[in-house]
N, C-alpha and C positions, 0 to 999 in steps of 0.2 A: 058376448065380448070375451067371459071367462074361456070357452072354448076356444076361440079362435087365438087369442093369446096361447090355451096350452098348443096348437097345430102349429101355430108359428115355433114355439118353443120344441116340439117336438120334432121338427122338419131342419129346424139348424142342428139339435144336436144328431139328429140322421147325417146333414151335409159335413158336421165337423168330423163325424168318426168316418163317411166315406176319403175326409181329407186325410185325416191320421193312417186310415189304412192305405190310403194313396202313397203317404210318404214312406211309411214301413216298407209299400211292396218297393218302389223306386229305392230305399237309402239300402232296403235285401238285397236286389238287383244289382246297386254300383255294390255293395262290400262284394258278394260273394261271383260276380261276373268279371272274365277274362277280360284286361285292358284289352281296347281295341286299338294294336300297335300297327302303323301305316306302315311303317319301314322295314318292322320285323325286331328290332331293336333301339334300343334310347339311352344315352346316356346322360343324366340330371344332374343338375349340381346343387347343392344347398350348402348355401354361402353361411360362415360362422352366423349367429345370431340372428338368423333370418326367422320370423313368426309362421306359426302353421299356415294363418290366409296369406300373406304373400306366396309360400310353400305351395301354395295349392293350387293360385292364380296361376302360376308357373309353370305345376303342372299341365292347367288348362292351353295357357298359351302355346308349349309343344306338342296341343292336343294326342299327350298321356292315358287324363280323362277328360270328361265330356263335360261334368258337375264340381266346381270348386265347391259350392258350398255343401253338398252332401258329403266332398271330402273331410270337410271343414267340422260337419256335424258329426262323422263318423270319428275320428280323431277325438273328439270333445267327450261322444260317451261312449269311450274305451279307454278313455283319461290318457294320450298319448300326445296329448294337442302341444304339450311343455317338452315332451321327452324326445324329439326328435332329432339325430345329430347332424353337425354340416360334415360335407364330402360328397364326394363324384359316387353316383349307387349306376350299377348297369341292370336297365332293365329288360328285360324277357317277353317276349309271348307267352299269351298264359299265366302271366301273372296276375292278382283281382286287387282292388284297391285296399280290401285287407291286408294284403299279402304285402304291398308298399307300406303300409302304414310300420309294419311288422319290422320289416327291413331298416326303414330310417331307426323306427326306434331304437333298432340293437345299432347302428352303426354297422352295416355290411357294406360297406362301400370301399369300392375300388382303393387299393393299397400301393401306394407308391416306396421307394426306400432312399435313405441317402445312407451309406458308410459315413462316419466319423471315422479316423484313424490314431491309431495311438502313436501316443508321440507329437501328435498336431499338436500346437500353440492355440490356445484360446482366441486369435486372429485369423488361424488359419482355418478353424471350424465355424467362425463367422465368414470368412468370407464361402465357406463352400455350400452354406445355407442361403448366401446372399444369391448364390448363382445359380439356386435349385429352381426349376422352373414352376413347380407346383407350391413350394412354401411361400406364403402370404411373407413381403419384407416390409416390416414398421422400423427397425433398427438402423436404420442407413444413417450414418452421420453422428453415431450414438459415440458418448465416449464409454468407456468400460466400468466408472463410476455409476453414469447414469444407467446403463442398461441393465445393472446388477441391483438399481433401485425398480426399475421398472422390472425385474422379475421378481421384486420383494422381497430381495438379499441386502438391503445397502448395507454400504460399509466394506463388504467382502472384497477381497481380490477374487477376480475368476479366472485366473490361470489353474487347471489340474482340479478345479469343481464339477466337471461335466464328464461323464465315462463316455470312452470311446465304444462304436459300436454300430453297426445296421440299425437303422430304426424303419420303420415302416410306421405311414400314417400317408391319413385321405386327402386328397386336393383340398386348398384352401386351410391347411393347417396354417399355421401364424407359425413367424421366428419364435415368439415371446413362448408360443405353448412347446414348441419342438425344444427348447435351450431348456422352458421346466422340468420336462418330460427328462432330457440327461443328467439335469441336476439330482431330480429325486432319486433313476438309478443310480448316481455314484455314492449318492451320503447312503442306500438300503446296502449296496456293498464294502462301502467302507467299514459301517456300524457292523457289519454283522462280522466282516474280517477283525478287527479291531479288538471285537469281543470273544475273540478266538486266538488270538496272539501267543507268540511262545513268551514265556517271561521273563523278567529280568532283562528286557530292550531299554536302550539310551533313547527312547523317545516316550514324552510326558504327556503324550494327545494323539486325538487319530488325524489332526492336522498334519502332525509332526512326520505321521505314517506316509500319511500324500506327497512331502516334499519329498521324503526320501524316494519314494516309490517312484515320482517322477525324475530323479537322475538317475535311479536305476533302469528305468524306461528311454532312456538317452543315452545313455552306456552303450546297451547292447541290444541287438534284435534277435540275438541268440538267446531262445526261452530256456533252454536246458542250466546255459550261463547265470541266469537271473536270480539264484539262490544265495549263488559264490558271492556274484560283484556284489549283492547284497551283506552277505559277513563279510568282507573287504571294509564295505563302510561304518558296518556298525562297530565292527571292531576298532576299527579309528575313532570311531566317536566315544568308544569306551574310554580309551586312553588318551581323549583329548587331543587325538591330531588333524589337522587339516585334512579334510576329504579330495582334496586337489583333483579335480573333474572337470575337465576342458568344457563338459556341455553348459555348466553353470556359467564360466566364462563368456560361450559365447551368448548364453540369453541375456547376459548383463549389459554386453557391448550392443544388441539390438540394431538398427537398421545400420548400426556401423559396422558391424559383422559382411564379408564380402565372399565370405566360404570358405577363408584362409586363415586358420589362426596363428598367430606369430609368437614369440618370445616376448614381444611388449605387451602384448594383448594379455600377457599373464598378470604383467603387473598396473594393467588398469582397475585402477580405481573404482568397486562398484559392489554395492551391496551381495553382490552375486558370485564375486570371487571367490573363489573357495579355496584358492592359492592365499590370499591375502590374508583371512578373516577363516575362523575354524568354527564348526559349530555347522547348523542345515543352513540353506539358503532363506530369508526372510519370505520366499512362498513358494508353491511349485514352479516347477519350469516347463510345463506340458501338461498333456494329459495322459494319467499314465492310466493301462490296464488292470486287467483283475491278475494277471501272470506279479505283474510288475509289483500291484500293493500285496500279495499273497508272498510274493518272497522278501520284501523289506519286514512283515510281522513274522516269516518264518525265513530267515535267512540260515543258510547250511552253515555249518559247525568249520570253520580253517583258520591256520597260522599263518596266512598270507596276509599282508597288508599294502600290497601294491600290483599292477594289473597293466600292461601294456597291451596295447590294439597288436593283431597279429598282419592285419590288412587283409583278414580274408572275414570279417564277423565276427571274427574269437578272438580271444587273449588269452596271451601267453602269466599266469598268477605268481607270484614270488613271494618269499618270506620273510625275505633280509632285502634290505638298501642294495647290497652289492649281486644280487643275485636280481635284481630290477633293470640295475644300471645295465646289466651284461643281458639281458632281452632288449633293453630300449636298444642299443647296437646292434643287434642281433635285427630285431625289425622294423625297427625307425629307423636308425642309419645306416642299416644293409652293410653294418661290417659282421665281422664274426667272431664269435667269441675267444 
């Protein structure tokens, strides 16, 4: 009886280790063998927070491979089963289930771009996110309150928080992670400009840096200009006078603004007048660049304290009131001096 018990016992652990080396050669096989691609090429998509087995069934489904679950095993003891990213990956001939595992993990996947622009409005970088055909949109309907709580800002205003910029990222990016994503570049550029400033500036925070940064940003599109109009302002703000800047006017007057600013529209009433009320505006007006915050913390060295549009990009800088007055004639009312 004792015999035949050890033969039974010796005969399973024969059948277990034929299974174990069964599955070894089979799990060696799918790792280190060539997907067998029908088409020649695949493009896969893994949807944010998608699990390795769905991941894998997926791949089964566009027969990728052949084995979800040796995928599944493989992944597990190569400790990658957690680490895989969502996004669109293009696959190859020739590639081995290793070689996918590898991929997902680093996020090699297909890179799409959207430009932000400087100068956008914090509506108008939402809406060009809303129209992106690849970013995931959760935000629709959102007011700017809430969507600065759901990106785990509340309280903030988001006008001028988000640097303008190309960004590149993979299918299925979400709004909420693409808006993170510009927030953290602009406070890494603010902070680090900020902590490089020239000193002795009329401004008491790198807040203070943004708001300016973004009317200098709505000034001019002329980058060479962007030092000047910058000492323009701060130089005003030294001595306490009104920054008088039409673009702050018209972010104040907002969907009443028709593209036309008027003589009353100076003297509308609004947190944002800078005809009115002297000091910065209570928050930015845009989203200004790295040109725009770099020259509000280093603004050039001039005795000018006012600035008329030339109509071609530039402006004509002045020193005195009466030497202002006689460019505004000169190129706002096309008489001559």
């Amino acid at each position: 009886m004792l015999a035949l018990i050890r033969r039974l016992l010796i005969w399973s652990l024969i059948a277990a280790l034929l299974l174990i080396a069964l599955l070894v050669f089979q799990l060696l096989r799918f790792q280190h063998g060539a997907i067998p691609l029908a088409a020649g090429q695949e493009v896969f998509l893994i949807r944010s927070g998608s699990h390795i087995k769905s991941i894998a069934q997926d791949l089964a489904r566009q027969k990728i491979i052949d084995d979800p679950w040796l995928f599944i095993l493989l992944a597990k003891l190569r400790g990658l089963e957690t680490r895989v990213r969502a996004g669109e990956y293009q696959i190859e001939p020739g590639l081995t289930a290793d070689d996918l595992l590898e991929k997902f993990a680093r996020g090699n996947a297909i890179q799409y771009k959207l430009a932000i622009i400087e100068g956008w409005s914090f509506r108008q970088m939402l809406a060009a996110i809303a129209e992106d055909p690849v970013i995931e949109s959760t935000l629709q309907g959102k007011s700017d309150a809430e969507i600065m709580a759901i990106l785990g800002y509340p309280g903030q205003h988001p006008e001028g928080l988000f640097f303008p910029d190309t960004y590149r990222f993979p299918k299925g990016t979400s709004d909420v992670d693409f808006l993170k994503r510009a927030y953290q570049v602009m406070q890494k550029h603010l902070e680090r400009e900020w902590n490089q400033r020239e000193p002795g500036l009329p401004l008491n925070s790198s807040y203070e840096a943004l708001i300016l940064a973004s009317i200098i940003e709505k000034e001019t599109g002329a980058g060479f200009e962007r030092p000047l109009i910058a000492g323009v302002f701060v130089e005003r703000l030294k001595r306490k006078m009104r920054l008088q800047t039409d673009p702050t006017v018209i972010y104040g007057l907002g969907e009443h603004y028709d593209g036309d600013i008027r003589f009353r529209d100076l003297k509308k009433d609004t947190p944002y007048n800078t005809y009115l009320y002297a000091g910065l505006t209570p928050t930015p007006i845009a989203l200004p660049g790295l040109q725009a915050i770099q020259a509000a913390l280093h603004p050039a060295t001039t005795d000018a304290l006012y600035f008329v549009s030339k109509g071609d990009g530039t402006h004509q800088f002045s020193a005195t009131l009466e030497q202002h007055n006689a460019a505004v004639a000169r190129y706002q009312l096309n008489k001559s001096k």
